[in-house]
C-alpha positions as CSV (number, residue, x, y, z in Angstrom):
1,X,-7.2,0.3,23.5
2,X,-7.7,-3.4,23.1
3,X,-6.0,-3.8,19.7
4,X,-4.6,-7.3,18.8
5,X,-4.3,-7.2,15.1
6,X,-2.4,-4.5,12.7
7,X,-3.0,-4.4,8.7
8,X,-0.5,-2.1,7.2
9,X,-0.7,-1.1,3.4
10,X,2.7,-1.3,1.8
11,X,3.5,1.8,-0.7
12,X,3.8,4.5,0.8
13,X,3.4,3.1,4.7
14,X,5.7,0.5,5.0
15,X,8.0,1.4,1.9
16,X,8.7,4.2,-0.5
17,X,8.3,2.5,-3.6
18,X,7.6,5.9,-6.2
19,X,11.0,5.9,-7.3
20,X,10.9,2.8,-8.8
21,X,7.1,2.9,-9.6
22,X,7.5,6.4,-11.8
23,X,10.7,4.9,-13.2
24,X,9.3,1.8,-14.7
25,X,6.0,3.5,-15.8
26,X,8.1,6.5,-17.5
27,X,10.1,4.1,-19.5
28,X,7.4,2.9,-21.1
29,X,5.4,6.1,-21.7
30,X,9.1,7.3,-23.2
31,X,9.3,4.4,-25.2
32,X,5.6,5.4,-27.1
33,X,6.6,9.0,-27.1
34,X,4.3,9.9,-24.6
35,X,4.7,12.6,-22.0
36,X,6.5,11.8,-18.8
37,X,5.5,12.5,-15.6
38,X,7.4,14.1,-12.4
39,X,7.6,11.4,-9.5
40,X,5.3,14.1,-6.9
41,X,2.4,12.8,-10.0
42,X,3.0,9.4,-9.4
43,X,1.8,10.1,-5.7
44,X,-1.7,11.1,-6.9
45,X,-2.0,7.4,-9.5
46,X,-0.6,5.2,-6.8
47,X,-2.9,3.2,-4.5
48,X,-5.8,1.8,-6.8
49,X,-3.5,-1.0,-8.5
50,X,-0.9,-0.7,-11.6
51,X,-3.7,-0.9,-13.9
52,X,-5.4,2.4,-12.7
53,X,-1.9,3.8,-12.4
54,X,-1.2,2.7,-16.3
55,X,-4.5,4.2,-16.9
56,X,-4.0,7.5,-15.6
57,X,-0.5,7.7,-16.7
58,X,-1.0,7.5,-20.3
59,X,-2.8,10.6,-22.3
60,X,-6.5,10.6,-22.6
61,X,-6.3,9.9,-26.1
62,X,-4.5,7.1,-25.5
63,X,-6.8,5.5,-23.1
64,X,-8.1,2.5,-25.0
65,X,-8.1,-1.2,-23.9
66,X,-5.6,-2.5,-26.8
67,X,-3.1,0.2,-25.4
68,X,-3.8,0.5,-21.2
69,X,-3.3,-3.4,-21.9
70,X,0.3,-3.7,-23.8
71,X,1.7,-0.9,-21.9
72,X,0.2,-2.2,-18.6
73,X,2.3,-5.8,-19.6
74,X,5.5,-4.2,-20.6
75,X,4.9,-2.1,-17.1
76,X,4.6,-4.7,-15.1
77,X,7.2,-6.6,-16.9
78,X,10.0,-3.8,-16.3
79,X,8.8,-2.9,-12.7
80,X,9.4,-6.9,-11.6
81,X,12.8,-6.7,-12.7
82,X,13.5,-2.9,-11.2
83,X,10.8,-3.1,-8.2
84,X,13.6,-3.3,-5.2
85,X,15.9,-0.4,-6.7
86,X,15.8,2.7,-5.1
87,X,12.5,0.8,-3.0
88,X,13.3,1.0,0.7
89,X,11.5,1.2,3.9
90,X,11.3,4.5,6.0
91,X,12.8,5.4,8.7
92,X,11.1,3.7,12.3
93,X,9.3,1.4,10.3
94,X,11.9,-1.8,11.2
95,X,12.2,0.1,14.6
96,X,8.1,0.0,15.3
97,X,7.9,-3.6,13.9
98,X,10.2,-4.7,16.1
99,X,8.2,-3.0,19.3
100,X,4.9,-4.7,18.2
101,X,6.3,-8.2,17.4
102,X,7.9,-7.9,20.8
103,X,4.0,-7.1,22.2
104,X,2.7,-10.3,20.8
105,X,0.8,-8.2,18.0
106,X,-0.7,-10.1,14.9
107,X,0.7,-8.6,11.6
108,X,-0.3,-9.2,7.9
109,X,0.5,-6.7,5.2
110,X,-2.8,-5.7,2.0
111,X,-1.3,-4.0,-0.8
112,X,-3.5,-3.6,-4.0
113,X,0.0,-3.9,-5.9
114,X,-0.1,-7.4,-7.3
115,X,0.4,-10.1,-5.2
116,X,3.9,-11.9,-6.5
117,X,5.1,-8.5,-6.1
118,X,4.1,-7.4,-2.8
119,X,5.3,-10.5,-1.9
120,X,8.9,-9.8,-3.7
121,X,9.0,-6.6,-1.9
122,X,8.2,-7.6,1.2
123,X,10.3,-10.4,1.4
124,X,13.2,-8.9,0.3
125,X,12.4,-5.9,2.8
126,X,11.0,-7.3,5.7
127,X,11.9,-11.0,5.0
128,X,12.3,-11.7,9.0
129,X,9.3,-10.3,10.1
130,X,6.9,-12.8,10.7
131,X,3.2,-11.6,9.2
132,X,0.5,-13.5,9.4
133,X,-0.5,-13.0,5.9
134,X,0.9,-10.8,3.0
135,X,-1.5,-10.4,-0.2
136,X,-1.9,-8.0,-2.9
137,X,-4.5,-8.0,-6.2
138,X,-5.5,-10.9,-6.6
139,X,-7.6,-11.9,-9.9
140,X,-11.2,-12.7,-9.1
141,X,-10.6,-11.0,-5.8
142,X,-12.1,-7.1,-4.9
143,X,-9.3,-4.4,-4.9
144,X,-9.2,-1.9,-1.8
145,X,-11.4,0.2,-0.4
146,X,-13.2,-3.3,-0.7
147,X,-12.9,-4.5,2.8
148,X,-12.7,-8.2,1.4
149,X,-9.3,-8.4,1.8
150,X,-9.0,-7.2,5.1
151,X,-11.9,-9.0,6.8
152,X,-9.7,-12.0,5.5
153,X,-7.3,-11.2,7.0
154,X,-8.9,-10.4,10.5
155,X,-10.7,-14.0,10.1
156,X,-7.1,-16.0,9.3
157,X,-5.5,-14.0,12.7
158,X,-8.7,-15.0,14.6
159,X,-9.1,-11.3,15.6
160,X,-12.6,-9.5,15.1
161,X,-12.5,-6.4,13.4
162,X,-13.3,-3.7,16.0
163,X,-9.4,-4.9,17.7
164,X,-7.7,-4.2,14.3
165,X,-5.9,-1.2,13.2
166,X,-5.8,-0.7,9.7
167,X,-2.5,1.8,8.9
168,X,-2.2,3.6,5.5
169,X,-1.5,6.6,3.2
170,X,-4.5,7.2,1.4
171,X,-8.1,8.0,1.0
172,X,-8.4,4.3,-0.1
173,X,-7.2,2.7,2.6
174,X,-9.1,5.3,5.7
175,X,-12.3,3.5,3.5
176,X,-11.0,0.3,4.0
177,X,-10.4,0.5,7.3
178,X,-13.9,2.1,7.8
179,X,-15.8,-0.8,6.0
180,X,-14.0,-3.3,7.8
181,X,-14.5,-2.0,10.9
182,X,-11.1,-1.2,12.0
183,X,-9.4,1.7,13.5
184,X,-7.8,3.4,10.8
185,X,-4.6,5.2,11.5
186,X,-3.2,7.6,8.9
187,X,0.4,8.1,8.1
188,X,1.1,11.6,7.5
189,X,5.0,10.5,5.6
190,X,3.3,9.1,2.7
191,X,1.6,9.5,-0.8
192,X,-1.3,11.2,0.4
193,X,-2.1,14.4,2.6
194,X,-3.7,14.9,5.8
195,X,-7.0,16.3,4.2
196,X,-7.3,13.6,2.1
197,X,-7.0,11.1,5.4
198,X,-9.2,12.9,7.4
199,X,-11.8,13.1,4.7
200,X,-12.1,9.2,4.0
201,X,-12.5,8.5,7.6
202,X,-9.1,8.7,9.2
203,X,-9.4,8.4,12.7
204,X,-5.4,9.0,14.0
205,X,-2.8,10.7,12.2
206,X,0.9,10.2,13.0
207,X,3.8,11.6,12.2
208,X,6.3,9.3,13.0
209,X,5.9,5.2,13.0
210,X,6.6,4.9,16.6
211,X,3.8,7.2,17.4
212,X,1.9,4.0,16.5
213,X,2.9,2.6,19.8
214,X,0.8,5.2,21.8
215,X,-2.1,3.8,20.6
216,X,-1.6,0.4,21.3
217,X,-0.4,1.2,25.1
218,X,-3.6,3.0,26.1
């Protein structure tokens, strides 16, 4: 297939980040006395943006404004400062960035994590790699499955949608891909299982990152 451009969503594609996520969000629920929550949870709250996951995390009786909006601050202020602990990329991700950089491939990284940290994390992780464009939440700017952000993207590489693949771990971003008009590939290593990616739209599933190279060699 003709593809030119790759989109890859960060946690949970790129990087395992739910260590440090369910660390930083179980401080503070422990610091309230409010119930913790196992890391496997945290793979069902990631994907929609920390304030969903701050949302979700707390108890329902705890879900009003003044309190989804201090402990979402004191979240975000301890996951800045413990986002790159245990964080780390998986295995064959540097491996099949390396291939496609090598194949002339335009790059770009969407998270719906905020921006200044998807930007920490990637540079830290993937400093070297040169994407065309790495952004995150955005204020005044639609979250995922919005395809806003990824038609952006597409627009800035100078690539029409229909030669992009869109690569991610969840239901959120198979609709993203879908209203962009990209091929959405669906990694079967991350937050999310395979029903859930076939049922949003998912049209690959691999196993492995290098399986991604397949695709772009037909």
């Amino acid at each position: 297939m003709n593809f030119k451009g790759i989109i890859f969503d960060l946690d949970g594609t790129l990087a395992d980040t739910l260590t440090d996520i369910a660390g930083s969000m179980n401080r503070v629920l422990a610091r309230y006395g409010y119930p913790l929550h196992e890391n496997e949870s945290y793979k069902m709250l990631v994907g929609r943006g920390l304030d969903n996951l701050v949302r979700q995390a707390l108890p329902i009786a705890a879900r009003q404004n003044e309190i989804i909006e201090k402990c979402l601050a004191e979240m975000m202020e301890d996951y800045n400062r413990n986002c790159l602990v245990e964080t780390h990329l998986y295995i064959g991700v540097r491996e099949l960035l390396e291939a496609l950089i090598q194949m002339n491939l335009k790059l770009a990284v969407f998270s719906n994590k905020s921006e200044p940290l998807t930007h920490k994390i990637v540079s830290k992780l993937m400093g070297d790699v040169p994407f065309i464009k790495v952004t995150g939440a955005r204020d005044g700017f639609p979250k995922k499955p919005d395809p806003a952000g990824a038609l952006e993207i597409s627009a800035l590489m100078k690539v029409p949608p229909e030669q992009m693949v869109y690569m991610g771990d969840s239901d959120v971003d198979m609709m993203t891909a879908n209203r962009a008009g990209m091929y959405a590939v669906g990694v079967r290593w991350g937050f999310r299982d395979e029903k859930e990616l076939l049922e949003h739209g998912a049209a690959m599933l691999i196993a492995r990152p290098h399986e991604l190279l397949g695709l772009i060699d037909r």
